[in-house]
N, CA, C and O atoms as CSV, one atom per row, in Angstrom:
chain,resi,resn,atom,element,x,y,z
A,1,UNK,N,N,7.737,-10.825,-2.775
A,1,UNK,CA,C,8.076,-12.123,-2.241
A,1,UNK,C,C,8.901,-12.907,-3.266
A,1,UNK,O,O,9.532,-13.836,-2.761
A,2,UNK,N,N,9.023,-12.775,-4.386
A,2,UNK,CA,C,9.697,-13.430,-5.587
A,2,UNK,C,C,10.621,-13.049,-5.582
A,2,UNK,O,O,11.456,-13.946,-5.695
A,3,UNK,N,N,11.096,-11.950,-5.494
A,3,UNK,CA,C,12.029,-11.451,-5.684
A,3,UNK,C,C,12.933,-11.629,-4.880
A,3,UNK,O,O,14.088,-11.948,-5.164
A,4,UNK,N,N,12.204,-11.315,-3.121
A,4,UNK,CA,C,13.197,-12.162,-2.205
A,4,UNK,C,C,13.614,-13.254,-2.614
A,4,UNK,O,O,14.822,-13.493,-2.583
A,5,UNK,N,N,12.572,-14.300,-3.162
A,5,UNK,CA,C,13.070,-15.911,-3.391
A,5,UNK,C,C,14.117,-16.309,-4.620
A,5,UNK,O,O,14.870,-17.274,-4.760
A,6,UNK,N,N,13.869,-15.276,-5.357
A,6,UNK,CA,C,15.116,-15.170,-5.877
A,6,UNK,C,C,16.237,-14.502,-6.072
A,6,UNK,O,O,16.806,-14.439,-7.162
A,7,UNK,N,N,16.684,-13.876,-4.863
A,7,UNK,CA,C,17.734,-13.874,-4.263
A,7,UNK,C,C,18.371,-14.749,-3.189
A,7,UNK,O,O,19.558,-14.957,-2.940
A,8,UNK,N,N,17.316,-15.180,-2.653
A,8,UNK,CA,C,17.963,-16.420,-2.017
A,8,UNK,C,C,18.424,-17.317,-3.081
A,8,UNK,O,O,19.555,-17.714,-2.801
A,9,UNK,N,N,18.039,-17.745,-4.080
A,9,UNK,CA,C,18.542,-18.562,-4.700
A,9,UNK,C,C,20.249,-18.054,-5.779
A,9,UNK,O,O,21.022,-18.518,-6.617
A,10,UNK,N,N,20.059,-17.150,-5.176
A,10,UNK,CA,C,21.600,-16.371,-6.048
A,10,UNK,C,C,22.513,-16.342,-4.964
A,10,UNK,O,O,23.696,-16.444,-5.287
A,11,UNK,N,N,22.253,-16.228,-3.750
A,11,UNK,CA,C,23.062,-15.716,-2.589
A,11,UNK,C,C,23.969,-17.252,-1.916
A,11,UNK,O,O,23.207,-18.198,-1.722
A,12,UNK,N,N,25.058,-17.443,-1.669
A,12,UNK,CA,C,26.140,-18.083,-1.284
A,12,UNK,C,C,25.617,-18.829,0.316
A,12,UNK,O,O,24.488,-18.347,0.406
A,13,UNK,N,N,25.737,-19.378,1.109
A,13,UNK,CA,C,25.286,-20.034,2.376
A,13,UNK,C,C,25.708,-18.444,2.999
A,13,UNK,O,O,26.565,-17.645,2.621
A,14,UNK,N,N,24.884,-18.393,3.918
A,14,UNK,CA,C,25.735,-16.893,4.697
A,14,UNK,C,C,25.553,-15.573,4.265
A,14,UNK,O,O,25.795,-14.629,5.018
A,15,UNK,N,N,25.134,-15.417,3.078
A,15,UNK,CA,C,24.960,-14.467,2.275
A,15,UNK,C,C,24.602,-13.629,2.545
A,15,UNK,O,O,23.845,-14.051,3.420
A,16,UNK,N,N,24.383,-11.986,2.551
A,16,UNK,CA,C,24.062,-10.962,2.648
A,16,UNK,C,C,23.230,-10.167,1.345
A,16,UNK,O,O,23.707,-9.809,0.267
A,17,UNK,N,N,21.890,-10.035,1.823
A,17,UNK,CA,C,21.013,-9.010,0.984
A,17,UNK,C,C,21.574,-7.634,1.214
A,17,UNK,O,O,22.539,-7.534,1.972
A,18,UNK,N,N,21.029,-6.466,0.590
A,18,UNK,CA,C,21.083,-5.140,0.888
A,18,UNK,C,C,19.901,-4.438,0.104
A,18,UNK,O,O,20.089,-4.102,-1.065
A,19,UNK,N,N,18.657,-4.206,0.739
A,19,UNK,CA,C,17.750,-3.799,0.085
A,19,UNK,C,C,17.151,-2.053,0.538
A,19,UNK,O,O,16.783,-1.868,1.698
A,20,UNK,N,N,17.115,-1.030,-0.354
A,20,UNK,CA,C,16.200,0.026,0.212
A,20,UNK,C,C,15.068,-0.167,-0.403
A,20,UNK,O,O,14.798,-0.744,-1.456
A,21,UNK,N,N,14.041,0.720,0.854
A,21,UNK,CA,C,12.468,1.108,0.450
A,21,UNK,C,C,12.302,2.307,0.479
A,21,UNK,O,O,13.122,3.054,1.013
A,22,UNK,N,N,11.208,2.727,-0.089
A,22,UNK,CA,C,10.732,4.482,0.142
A,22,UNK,C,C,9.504,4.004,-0.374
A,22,UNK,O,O,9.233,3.287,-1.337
A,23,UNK,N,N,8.325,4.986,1.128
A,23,UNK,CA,C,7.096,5.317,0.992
A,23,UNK,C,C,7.305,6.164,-0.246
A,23,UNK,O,O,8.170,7.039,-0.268
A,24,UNK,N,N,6.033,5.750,-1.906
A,24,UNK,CA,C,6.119,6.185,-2.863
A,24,UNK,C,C,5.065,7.873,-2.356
A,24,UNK,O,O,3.914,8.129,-2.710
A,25,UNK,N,N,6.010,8.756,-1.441
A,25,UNK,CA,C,4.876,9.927,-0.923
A,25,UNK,C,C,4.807,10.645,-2.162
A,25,UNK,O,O,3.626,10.939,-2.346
A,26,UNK,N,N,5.470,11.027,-3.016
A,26,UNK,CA,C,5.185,12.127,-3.988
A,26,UNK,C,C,3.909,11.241,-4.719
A,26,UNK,O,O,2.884,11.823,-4.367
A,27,UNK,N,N,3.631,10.348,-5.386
A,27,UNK,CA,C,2.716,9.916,-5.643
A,27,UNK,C,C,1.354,10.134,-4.595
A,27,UNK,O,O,0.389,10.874,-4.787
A,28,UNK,N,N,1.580,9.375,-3.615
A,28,UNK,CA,C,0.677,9.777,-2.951
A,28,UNK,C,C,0.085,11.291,-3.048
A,28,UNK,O,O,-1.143,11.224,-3.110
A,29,UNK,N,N,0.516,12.525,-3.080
A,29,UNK,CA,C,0.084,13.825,-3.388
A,29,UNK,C,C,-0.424,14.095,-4.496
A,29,UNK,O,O,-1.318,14.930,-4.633
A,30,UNK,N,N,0.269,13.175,-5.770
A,30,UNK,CA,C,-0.426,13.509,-6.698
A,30,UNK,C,C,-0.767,12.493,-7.256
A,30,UNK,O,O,-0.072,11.971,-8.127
A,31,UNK,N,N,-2.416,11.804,-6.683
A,31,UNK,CA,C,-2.623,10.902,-7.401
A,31,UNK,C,C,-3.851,11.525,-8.129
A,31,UNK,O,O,-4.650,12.276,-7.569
A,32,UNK,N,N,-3.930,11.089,-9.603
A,32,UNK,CA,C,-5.062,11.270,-10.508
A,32,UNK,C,C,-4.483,12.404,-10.930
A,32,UNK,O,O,-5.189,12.821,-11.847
A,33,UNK,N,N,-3.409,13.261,-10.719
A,33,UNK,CA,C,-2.810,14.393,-11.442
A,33,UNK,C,C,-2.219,13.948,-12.782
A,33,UNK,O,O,-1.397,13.048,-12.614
A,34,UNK,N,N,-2.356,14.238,-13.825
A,34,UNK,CA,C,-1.716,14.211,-14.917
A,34,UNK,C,C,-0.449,15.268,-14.799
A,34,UNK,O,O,-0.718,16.436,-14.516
A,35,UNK,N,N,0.897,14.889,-15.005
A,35,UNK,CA,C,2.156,15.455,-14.826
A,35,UNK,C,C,2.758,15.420,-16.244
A,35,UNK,O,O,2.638,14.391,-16.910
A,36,UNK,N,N,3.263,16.267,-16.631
A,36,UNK,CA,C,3.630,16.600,-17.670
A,36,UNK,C,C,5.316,16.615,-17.805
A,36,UNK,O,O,5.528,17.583,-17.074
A,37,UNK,N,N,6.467,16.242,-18.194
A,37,UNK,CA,C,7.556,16.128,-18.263
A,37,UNK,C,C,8.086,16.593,-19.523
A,37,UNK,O,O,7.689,16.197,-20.619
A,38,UNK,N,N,9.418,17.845,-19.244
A,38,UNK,CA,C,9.781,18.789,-20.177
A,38,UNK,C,C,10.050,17.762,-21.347
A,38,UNK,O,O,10.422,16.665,-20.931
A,39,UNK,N,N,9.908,17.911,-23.165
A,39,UNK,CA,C,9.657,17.334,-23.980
A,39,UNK,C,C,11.728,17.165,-23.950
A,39,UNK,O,O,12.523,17.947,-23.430
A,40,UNK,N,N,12.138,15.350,-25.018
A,40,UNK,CA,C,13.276,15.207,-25.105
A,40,UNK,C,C,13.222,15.470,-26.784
A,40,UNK,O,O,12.395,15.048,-27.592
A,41,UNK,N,N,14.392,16.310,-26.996
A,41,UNK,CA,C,14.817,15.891,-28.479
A,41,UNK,C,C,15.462,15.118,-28.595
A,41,UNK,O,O,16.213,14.756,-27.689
A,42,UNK,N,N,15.409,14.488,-29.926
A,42,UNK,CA,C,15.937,13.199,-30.341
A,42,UNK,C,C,16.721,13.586,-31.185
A,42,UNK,O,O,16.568,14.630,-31.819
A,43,UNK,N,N,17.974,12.552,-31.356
A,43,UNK,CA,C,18.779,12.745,-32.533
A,43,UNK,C,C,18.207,13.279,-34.006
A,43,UNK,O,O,18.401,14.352,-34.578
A,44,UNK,N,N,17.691,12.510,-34.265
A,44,UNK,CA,C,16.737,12.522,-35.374
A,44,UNK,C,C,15.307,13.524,-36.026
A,44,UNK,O,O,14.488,13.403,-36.938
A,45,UNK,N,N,15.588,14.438,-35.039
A,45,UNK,CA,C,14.734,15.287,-35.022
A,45,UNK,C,C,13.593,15.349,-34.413
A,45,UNK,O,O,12.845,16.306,-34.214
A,46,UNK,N,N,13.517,14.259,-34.135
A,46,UNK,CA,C,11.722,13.839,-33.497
A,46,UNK,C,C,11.704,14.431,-31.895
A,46,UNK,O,O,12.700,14.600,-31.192
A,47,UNK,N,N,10.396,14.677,-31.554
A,47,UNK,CA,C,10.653,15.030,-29.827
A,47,UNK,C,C,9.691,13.866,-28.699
A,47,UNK,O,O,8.484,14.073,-28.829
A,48,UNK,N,N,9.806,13.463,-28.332
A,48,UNK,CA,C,9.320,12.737,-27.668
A,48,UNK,C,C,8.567,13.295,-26.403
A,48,UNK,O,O,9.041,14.277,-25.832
A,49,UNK,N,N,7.333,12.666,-25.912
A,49,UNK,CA,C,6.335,13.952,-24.543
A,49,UNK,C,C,6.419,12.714,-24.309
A,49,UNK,O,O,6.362,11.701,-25.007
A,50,UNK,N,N,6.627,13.025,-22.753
A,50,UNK,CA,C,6.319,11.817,-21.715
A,50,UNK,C,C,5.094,12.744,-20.677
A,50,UNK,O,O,5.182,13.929,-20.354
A,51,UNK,N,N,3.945,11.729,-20.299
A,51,UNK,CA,C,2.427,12.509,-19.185
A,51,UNK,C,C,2.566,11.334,-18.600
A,51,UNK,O,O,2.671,10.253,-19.180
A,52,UNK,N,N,2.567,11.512,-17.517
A,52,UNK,CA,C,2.206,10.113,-16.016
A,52,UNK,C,C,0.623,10.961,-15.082
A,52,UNK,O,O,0.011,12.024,-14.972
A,53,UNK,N,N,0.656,9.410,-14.578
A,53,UNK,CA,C,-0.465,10.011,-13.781
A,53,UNK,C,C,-0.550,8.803,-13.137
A,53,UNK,O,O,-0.304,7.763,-13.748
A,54,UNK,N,N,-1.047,8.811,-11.325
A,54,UNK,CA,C,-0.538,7.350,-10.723
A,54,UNK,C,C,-2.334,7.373,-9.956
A,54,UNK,O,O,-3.094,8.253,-9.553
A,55,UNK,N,N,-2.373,5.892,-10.070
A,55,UNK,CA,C,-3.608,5.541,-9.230
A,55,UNK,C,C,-3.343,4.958,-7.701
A,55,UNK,O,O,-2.332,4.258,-7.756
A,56,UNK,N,N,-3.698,4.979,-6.813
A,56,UNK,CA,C,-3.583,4.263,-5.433
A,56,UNK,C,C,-4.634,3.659,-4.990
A,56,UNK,O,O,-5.758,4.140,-4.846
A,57,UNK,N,N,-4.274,2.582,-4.766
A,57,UNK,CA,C,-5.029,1.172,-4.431
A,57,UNK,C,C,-4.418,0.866,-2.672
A,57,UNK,O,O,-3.450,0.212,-2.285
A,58,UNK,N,N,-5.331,1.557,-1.996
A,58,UNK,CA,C,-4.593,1.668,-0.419
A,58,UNK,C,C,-4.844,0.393,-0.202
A,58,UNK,O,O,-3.796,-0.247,-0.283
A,59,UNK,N,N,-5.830,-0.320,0.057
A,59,UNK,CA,C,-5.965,-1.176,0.866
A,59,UNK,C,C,-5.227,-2.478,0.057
A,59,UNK,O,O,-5.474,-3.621,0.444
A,60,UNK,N,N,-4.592,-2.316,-0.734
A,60,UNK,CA,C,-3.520,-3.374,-1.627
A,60,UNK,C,C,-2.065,-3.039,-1.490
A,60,UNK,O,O,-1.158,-3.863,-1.604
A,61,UNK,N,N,-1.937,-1.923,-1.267
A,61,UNK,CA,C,-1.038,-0.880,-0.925
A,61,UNK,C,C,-0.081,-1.378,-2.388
A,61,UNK,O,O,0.973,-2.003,-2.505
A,62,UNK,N,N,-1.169,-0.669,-3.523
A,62,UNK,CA,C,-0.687,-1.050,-5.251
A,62,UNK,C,C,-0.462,0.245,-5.355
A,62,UNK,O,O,-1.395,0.879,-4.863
A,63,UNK,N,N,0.700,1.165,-5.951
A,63,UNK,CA,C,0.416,2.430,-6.196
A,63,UNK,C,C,0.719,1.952,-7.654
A,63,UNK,O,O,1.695,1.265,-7.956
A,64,UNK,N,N,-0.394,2.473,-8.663
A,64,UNK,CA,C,-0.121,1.897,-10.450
A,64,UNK,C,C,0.160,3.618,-11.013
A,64,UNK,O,O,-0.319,4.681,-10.618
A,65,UNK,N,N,1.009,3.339,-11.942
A,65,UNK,CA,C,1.695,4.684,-12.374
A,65,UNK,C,C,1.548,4.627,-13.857
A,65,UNK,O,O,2.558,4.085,-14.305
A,66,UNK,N,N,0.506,5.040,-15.054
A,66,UNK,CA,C,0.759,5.076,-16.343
A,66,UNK,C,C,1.448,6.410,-17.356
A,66,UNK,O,O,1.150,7.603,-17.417
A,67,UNK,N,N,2.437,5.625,-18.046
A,67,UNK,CA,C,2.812,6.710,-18.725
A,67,UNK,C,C,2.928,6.663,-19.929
A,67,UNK,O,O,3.426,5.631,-20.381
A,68,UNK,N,N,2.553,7.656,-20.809
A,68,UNK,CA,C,1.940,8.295,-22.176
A,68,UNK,C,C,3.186,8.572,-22.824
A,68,UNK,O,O,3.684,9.646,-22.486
A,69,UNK,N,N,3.991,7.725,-23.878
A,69,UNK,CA,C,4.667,8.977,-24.823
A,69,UNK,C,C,4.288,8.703,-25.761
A,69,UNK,O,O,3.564,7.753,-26.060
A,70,UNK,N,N,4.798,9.639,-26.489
A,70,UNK,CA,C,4.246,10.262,-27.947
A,70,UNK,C,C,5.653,10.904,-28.535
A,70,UNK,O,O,6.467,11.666,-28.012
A,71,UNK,N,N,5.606,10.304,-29.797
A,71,UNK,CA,C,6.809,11.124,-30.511
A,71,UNK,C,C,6.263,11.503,-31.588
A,71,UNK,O,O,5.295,10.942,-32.101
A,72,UNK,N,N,6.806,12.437,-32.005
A,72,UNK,CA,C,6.416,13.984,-32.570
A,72,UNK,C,C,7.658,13.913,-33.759
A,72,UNK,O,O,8.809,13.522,-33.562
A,73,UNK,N,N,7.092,14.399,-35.018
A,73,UNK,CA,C,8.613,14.679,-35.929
A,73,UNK,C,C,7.409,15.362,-37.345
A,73,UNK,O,O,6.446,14.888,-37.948
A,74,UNK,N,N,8.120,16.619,-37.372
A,74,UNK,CA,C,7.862,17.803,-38.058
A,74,UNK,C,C,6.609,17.997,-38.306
A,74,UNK,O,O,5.960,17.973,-39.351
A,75,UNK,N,N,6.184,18.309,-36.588
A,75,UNK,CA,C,4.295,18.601,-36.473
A,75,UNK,C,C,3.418,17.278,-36.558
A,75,UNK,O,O,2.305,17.488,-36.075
A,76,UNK,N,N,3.598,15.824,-37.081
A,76,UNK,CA,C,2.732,15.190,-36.329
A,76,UNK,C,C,3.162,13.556,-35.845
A,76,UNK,O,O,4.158,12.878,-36.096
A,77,UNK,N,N,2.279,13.360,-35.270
A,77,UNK,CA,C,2.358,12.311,-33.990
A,77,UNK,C,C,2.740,10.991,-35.276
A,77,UNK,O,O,2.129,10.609,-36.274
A,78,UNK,N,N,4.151,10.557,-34.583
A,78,UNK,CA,C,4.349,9.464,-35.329
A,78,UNK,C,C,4.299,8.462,-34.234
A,78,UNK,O,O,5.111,7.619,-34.615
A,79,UNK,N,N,3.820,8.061,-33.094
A,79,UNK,CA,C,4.070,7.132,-32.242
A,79,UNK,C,C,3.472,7.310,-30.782
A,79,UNK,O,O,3.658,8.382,-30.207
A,80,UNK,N,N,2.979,6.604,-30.355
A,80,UNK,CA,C,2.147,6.154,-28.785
A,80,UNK,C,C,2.142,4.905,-28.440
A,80,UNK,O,O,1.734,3.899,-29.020
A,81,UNK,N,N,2.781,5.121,-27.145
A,81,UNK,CA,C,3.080,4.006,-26.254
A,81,UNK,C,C,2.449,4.239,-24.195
A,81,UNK,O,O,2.368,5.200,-23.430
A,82,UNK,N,N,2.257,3.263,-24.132
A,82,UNK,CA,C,1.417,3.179,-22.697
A,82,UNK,C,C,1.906,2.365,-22.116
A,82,UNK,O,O,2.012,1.232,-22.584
A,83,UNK,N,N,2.421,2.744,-20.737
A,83,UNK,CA,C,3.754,1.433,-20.087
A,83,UNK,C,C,2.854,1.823,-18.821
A,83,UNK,O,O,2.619,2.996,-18.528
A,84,UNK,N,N,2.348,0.666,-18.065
A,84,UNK,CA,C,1.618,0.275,-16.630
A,84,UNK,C,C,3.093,0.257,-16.073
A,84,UNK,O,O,4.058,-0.414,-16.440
A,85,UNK,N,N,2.992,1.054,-15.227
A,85,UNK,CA,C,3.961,0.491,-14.047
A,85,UNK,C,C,3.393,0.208,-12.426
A,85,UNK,O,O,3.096,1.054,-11.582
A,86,UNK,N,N,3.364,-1.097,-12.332
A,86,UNK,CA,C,2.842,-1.134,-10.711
A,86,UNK,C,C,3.805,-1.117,-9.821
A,86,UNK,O,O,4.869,-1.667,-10.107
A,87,UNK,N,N,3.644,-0.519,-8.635
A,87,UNK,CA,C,4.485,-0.828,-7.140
A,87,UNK,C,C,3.784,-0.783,-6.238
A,87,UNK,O,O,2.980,0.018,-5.761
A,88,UNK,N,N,4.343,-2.214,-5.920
A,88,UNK,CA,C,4.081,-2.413,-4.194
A,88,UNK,C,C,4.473,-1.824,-3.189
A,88,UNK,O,O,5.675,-1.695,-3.423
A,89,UNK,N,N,4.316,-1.458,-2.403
A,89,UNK,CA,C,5.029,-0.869,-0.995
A,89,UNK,C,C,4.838,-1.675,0.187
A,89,UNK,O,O,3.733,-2.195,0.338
A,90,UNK,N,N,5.755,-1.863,1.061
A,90,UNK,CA,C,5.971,-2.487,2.279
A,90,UNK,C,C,6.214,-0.880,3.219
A,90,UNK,O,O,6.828,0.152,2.949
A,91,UNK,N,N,5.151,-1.454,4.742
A,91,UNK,CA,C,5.955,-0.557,5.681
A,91,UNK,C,C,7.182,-1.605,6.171
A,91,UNK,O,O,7.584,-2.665,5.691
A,92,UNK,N,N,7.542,-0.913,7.203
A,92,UNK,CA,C,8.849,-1.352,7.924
A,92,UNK,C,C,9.023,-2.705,8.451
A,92,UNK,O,O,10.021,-3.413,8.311
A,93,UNK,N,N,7.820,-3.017,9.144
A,93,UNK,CA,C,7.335,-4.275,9.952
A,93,UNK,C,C,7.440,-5.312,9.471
A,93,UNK,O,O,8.270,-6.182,9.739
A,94,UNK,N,N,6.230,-5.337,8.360
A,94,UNK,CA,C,5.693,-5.963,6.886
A,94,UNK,C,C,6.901,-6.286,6.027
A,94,UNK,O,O,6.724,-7.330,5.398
A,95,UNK,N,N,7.733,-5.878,5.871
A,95,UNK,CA,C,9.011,-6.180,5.564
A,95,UNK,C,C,9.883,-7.073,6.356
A,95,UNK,O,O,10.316,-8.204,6.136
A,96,UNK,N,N,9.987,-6.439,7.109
A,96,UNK,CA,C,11.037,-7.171,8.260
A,96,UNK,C,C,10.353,-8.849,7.868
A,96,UNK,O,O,11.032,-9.745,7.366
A,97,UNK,N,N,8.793,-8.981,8.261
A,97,UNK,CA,C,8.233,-10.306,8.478
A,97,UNK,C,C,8.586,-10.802,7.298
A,97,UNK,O,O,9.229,-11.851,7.321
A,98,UNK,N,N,8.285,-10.230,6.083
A,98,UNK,CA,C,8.859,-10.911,4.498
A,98,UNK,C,C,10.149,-11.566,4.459
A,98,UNK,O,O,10.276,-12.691,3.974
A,99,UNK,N,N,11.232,-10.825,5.013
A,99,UNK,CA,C,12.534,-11.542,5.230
A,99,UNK,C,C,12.709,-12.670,6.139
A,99,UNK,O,O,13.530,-13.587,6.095
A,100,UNK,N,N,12.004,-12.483,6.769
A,100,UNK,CA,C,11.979,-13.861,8.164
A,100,UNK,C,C,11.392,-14.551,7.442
A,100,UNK,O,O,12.289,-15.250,6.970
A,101,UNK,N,N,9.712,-15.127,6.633
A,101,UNK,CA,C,9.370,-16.044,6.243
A,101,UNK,C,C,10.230,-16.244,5.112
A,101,UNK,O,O,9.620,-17.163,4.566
A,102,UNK,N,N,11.237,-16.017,4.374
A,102,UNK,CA,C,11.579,-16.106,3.460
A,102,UNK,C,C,13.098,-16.451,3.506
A,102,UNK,O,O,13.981,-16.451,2.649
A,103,UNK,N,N,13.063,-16.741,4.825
A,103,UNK,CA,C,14.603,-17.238,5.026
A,103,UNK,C,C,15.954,-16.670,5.641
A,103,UNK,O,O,17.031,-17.232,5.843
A,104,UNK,N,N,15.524,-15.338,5.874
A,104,UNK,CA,C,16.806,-14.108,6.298
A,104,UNK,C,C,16.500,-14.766,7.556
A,104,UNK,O,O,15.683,-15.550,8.038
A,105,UNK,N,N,17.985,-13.789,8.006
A,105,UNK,CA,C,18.178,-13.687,9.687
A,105,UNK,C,C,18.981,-12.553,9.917
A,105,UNK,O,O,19.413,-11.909,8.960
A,106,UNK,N,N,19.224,-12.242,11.066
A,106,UNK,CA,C,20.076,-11.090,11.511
A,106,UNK,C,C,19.731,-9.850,10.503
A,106,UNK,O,O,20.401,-9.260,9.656
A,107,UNK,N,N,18.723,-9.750,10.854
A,107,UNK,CA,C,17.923,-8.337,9.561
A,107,UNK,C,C,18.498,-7.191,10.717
A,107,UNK,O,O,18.393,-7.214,11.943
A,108,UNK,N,N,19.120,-6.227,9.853
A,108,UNK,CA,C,19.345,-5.224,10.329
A,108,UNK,C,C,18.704,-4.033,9.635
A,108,UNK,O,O,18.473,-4.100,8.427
A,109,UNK,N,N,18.294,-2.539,10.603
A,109,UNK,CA,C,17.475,-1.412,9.486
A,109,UNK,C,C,18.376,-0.161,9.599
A,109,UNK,O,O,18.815,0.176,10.699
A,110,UNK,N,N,18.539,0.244,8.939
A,110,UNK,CA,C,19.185,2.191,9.232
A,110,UNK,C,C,18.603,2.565,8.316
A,110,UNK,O,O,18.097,1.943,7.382
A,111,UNK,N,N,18.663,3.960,8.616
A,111,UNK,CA,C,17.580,4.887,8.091
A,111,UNK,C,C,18.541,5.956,6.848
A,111,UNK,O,O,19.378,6.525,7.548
A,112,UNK,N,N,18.683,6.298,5.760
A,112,UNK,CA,C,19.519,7.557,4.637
A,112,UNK,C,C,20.417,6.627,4.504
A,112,UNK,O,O,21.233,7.189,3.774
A,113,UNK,N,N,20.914,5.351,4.759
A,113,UNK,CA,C,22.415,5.230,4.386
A,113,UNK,C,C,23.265,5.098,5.238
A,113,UNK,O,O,24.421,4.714,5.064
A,114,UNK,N,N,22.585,5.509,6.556
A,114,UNK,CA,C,23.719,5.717,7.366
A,114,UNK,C,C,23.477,4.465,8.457
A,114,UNK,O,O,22.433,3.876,8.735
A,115,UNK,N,N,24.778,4.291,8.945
A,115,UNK,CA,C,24.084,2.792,9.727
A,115,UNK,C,C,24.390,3.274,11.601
A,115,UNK,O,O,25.349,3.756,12.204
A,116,UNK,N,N,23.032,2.832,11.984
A,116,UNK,CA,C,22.986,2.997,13.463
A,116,UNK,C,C,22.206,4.089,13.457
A,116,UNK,O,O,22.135,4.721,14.510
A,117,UNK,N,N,21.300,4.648,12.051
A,117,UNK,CA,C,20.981,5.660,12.450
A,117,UNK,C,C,19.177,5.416,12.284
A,117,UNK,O,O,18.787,5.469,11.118
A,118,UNK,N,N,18.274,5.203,13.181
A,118,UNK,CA,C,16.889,4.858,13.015
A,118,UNK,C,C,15.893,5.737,12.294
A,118,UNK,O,O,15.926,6.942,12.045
A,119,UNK,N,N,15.175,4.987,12.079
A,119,UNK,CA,C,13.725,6.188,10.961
A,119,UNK,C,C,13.381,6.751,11.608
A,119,UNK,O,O,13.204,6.263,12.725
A,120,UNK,N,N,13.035,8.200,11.371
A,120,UNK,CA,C,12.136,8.891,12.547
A,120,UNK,C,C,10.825,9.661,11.427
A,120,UNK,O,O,9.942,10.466,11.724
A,121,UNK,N,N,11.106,9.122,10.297
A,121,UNK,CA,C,10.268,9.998,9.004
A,121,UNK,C,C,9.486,8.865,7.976
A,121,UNK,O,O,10.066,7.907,7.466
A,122,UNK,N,N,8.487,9.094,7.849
A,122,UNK,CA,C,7.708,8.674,6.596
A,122,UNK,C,C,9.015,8.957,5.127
A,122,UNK,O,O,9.412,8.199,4.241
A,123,UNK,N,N,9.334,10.361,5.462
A,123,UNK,CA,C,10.190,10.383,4.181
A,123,UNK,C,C,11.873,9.502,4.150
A,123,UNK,O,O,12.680,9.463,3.221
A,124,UNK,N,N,11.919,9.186,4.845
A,124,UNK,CA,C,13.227,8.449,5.373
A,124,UNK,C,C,13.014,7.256,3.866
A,124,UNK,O,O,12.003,7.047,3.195
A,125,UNK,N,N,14.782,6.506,3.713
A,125,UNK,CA,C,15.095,5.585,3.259
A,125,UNK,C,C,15.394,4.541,3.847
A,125,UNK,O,O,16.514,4.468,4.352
A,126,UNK,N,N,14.454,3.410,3.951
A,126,UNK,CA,C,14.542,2.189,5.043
A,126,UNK,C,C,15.620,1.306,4.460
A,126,UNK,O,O,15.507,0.731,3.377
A,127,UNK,N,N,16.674,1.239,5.253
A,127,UNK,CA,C,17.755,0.638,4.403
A,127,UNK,C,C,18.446,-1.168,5.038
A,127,UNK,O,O,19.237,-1.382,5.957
A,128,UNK,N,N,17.860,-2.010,4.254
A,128,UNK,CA,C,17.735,-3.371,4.917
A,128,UNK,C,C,18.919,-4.124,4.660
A,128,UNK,O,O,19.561,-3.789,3.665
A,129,UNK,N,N,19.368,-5.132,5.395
A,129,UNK,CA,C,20.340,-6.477,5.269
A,129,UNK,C,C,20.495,-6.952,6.058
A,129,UNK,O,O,20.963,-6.494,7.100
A,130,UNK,N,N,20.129,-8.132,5.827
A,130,UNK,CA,C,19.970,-9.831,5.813
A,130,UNK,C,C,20.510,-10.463,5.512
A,130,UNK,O,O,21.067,-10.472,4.415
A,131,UNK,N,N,20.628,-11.815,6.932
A,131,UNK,CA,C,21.562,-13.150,5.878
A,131,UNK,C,C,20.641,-14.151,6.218
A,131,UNK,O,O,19.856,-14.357,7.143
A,132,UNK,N,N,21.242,-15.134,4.384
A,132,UNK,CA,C,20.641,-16.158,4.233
A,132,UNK,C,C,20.631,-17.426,5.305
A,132,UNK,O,O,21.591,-18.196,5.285
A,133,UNK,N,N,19.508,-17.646,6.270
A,133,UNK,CA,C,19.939,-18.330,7.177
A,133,UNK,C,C,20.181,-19.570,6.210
A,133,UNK,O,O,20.646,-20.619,6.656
């Protein structure tokens, strides 16, 4: 909702949003999985491990995602860091209504990118724009 509100406050009389969503499904499959991501070398020699692992909070519809790195330089751990990442998810509806209380009009939806073309998939990209009434 903030975020809408501040775009209304950036947007010109008339203005046009352009927003996509995606159901976070790969999470959903693996929630409480610890995922492991191939290690980066660093200039400097050091290697850096990134581990995620996401929690789901359905009835908040919070999916929280934490991730672990660790950098590494000639056998031991010089560094750990822990970054919360939360996301919200909107279905289709729930959205639509966010833009109406929030000031849009003429909300239009297509589905991948393509316009005129409707969702028929959970995995689909809900692809939104709105003007500032």
């Amino acid at each position: 909702m903030a975020a809408l509100q501040a775009f209304a406050r950036h947007l010109e009389p008339q203005g046009r949003i352009f927003i996509n969503l995606e159901l976070p499904i790969e999470d959903f499959k693996t929630e409480n999985v610890v995922k492991q991501r191939s290690p980066i070398n660093c200039p400097d020699g050091s290697t850096i491990l990134l581990q995620s692992t996401s929690r789901i909070d359905w009835l908040n519809q919070l999916n929280t995602t934490v991730i672990r790195y660790e950098k590494w330089k000639e056998g031991k751990l010089v560094a750990t860091e822990l970054q919360n990442v939360p996301l919200h998810w909107f279905g289709r509806d729930e959205f639509i209504m966010c833009l109406r209380e929030n000031g849009y009009k003429d909300i239009i939806l297509c589905a991948n990118y393509t316009d005129g073309l409707e969702s028929t998939s959970y995995k689909d990209t809900l692809c939104f724009s709105a003007v500032l009434a």
